[in-house]
Backbone as a chain_set.jsonl record, in Angstrom:
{"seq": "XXXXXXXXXXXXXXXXXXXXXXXXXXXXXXXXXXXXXXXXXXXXXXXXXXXXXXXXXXXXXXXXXXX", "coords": {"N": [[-22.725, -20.174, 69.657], [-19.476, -19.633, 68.327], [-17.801, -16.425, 68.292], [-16.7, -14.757, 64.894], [-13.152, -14.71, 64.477], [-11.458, -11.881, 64.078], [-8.977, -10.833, 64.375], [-6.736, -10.709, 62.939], [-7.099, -9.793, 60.213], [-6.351, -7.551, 59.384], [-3.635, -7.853, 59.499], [-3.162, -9.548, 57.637], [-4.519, -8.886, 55.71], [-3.04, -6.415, 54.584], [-0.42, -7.784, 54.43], [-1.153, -8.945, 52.174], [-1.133, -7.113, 50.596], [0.964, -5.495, 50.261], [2.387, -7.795, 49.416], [1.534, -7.708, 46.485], [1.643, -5.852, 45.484], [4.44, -5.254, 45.523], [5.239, -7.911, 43.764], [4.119, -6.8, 41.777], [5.855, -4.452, 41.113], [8.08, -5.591, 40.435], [7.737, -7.243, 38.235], [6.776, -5.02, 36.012], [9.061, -4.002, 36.117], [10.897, -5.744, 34.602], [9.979, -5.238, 31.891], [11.11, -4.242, 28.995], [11.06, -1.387, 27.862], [10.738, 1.022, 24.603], [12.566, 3.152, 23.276], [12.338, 6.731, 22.521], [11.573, 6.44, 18.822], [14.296, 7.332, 16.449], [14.776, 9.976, 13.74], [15.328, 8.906, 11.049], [17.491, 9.023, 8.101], [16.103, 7.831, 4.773], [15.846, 7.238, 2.038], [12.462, 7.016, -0.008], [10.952, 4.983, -1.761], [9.136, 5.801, -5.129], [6.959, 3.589, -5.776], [4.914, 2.889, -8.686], [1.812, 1.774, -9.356], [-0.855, 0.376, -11.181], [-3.146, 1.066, -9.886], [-3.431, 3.065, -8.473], [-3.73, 5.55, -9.359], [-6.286, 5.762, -9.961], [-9.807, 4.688, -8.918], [-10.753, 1.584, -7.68], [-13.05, -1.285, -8.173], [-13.671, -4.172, -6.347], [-15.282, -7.073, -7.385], [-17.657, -9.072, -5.741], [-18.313, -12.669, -5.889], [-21.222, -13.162, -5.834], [-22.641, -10.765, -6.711], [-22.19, -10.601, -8.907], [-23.312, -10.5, -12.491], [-26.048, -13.132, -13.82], [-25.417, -16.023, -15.255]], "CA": [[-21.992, -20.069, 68.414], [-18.378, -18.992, 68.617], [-17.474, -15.042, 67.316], [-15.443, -14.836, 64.31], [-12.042, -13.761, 65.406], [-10.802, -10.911, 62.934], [-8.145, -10.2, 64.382], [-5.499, -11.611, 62.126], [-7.284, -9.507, 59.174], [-5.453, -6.546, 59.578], [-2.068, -8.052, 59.016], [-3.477, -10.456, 56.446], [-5.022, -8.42, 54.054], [-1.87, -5.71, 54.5], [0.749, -8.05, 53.961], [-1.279, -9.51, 50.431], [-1.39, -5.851, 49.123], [2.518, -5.446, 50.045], [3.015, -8.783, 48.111], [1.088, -7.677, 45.568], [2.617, -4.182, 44.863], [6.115, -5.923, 45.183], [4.862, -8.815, 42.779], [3.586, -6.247, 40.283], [6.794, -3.746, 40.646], [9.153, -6.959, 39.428], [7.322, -7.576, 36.923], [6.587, -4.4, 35.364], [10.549, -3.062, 36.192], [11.357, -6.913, 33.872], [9.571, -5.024, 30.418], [12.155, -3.094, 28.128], [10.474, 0.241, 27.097], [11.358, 1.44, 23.669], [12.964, 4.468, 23.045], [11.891, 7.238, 21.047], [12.418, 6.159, 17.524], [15.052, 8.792, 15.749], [14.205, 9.713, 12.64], [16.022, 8.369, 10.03], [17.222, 9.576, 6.756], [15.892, 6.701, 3.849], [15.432, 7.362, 0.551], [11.572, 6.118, 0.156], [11.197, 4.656, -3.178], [7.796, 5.508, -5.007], [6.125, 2.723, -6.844], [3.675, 3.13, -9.658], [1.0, 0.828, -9.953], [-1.81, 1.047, -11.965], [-4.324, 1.464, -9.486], [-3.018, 4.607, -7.635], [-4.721, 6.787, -9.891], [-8.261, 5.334, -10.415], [-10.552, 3.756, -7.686], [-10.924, 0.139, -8.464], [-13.651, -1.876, -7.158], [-13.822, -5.503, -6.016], [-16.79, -7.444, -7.46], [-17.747, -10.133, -5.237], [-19.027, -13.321, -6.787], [-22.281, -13.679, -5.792], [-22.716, -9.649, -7.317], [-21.979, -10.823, -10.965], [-25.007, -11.077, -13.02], [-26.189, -14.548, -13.855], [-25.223, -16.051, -16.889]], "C": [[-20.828, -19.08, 68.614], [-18.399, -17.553, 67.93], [-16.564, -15.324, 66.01], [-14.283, -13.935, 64.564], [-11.401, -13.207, 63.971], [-9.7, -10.262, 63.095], [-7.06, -9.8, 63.835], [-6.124, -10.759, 60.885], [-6.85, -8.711, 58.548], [-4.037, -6.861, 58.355], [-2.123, -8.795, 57.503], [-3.38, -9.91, 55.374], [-3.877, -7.272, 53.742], [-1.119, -6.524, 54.006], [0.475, -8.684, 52.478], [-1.584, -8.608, 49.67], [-0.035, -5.149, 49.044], [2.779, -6.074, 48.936], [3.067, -8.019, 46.839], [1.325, -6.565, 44.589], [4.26, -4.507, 44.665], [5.831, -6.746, 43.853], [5.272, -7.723, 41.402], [5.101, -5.165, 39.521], [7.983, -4.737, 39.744], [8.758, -7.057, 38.261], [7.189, -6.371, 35.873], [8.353, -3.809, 35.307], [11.325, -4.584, 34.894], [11.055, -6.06, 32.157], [10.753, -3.936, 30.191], [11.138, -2.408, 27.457], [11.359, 1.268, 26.003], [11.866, 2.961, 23.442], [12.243, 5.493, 22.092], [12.165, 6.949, 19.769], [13.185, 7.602, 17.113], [14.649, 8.618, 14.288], [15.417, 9.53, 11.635], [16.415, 8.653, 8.889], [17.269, 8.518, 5.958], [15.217, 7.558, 2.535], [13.988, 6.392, 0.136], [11.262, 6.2, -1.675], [9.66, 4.64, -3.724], [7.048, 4.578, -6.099], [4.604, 2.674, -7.632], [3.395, 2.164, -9.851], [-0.083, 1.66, -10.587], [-3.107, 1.691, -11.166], [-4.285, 2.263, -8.535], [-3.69, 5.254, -8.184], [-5.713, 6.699, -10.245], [-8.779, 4.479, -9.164], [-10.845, 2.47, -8.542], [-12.005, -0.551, -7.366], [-13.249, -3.681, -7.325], [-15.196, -6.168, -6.051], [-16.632, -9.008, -6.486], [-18.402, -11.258, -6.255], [-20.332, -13.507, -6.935], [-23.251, -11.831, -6.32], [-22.785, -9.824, -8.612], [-23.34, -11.243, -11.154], [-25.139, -12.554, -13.696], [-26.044, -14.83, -14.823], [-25.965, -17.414, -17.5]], "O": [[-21.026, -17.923, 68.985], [-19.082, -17.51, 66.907], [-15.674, -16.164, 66.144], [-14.35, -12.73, 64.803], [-10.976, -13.889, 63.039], [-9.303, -9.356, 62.363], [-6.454, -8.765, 64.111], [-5.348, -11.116, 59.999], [-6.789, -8.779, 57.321], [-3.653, -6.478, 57.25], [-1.365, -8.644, 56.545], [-2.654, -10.101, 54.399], [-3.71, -7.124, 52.531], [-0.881, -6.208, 52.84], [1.384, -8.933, 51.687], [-2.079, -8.71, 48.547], [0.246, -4.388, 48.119], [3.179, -5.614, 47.867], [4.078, -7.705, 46.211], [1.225, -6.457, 43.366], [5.037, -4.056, 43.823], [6.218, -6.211, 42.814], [6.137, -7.737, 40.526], [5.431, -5.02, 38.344], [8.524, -4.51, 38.662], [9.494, -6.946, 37.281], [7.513, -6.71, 34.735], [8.711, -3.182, 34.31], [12.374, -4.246, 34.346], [11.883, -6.281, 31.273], [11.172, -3.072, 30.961], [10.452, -2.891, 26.557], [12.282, 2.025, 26.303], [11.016, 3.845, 23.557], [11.662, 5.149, 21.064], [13.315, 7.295, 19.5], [12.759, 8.72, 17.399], [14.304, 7.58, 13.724], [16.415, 10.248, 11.71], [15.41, 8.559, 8.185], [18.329, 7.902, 6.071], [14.25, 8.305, 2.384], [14.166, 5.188, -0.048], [11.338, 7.121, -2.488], [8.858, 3.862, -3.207], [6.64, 5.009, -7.178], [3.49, 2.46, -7.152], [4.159, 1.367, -10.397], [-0.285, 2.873, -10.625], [-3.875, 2.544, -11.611], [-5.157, 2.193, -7.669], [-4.553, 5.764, -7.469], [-6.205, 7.591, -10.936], [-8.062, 3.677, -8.565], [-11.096, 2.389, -9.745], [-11.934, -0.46, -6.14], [-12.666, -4.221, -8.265], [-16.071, -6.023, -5.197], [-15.705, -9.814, -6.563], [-18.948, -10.888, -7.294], [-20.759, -13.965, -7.995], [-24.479, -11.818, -6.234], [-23.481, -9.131, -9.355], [-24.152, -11.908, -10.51], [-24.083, -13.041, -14.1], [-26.46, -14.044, -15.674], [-25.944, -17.638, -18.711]]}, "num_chains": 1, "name": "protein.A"}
């Protein structure tokens, strides 16, 4: 039964973790990375509803008593 010849594994598995670090630098140097946002001066407008100042619950239906 022949040996397996390993010699070739060397270069192999080196040159598919070159690729693969080249591959990945392209791709990650392709994403636009956002800037810090600046902060902004906006006039934030405050809207009164009614249920800002009281807790309100949500009755589900199958909660209601039976009629």
């Amino acid at each position: 039964m022949p040996q397996l010849d390993t010699s070739t594994w060397f270069v192999t598995i080196l040159s598919m973790v070159i690729t693969l670090f080249i591959m990945f630098q392209l791709k990650i140097s392709k994403h636009y990375y956002y800037h810090k946002p600046e902060l902004s001066v906006h006039t934030l407008q405050k809207h009164t509803t009614p249920w800002e100042n009281k807790w309100t619950k949500i009755y589900l239906p199958h909660l209601l008593p039976l009629q």
